[in-house]
C-alpha positions in Angstrom: 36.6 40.5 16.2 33.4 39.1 17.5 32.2 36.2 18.7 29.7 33.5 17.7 27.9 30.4 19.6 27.6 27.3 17.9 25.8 24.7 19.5 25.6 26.5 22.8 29.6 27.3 23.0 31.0 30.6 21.9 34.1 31.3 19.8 36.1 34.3 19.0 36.2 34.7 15.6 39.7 36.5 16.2 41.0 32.8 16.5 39.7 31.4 13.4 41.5 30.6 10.6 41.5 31.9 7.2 39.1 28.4 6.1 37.3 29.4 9.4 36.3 32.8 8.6 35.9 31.9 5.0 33.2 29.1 6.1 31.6 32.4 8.2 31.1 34.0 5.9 29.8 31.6 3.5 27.1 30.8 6.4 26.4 34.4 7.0 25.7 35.4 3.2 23.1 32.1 3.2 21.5 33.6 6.1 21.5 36.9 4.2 20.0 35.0 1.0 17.3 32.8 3.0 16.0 36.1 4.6 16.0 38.3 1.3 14.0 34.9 -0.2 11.6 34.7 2.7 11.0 38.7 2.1 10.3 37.9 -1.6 8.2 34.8 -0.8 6.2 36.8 1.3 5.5 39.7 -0.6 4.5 37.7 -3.3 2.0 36.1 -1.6 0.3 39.0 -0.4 0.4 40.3 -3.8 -1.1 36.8 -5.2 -3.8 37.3 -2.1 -4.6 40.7 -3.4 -5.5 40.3 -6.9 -7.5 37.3 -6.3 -9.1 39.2 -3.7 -9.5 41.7 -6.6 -10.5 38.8 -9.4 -13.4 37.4 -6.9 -14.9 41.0 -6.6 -15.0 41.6 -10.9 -16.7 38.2 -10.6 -19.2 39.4 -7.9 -20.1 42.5 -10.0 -20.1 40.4 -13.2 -22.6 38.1 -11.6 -24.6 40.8 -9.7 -24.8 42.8 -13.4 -25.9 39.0 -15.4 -28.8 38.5 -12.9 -29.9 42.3 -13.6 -29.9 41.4 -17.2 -31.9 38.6 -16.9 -35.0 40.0 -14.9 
């Protein structure tokens, strides 16, 4: 099997035991998780960035078409 450091000591997972490898793979499908949530997180900020990016400029050509209005 492989092996994995902890706290700067590596183990062979060949030697765990069955609570051991369950407990490995409890930590490894969290990491999985926090990774697919940081993907989401960031994507959805990028999308929030882009539509108010998108909202300011509707407002800038709103304005822009008011003041043309009013000369």
């Amino acid at each position: 099997m492989a092996k994995i450091t902890l706290d700067d000591i590596e183990y062979d997972t060949e030697d765990f035991s069955d609570e051991q490898n369950n407990m490995l793979a409890e930590i490894q499908f969290n990491a999985s998780v926090q990774r697919q949530s940081e993907y989401y997180l960031n994507s959805l900020k990028i999308v929030s960035a882009e539509v108010i990016r998108r909202l300011k400029e509707t407002l800038v050509e709103t304005s822009e078409d008011e003041n043309k209005e009013d000369a």
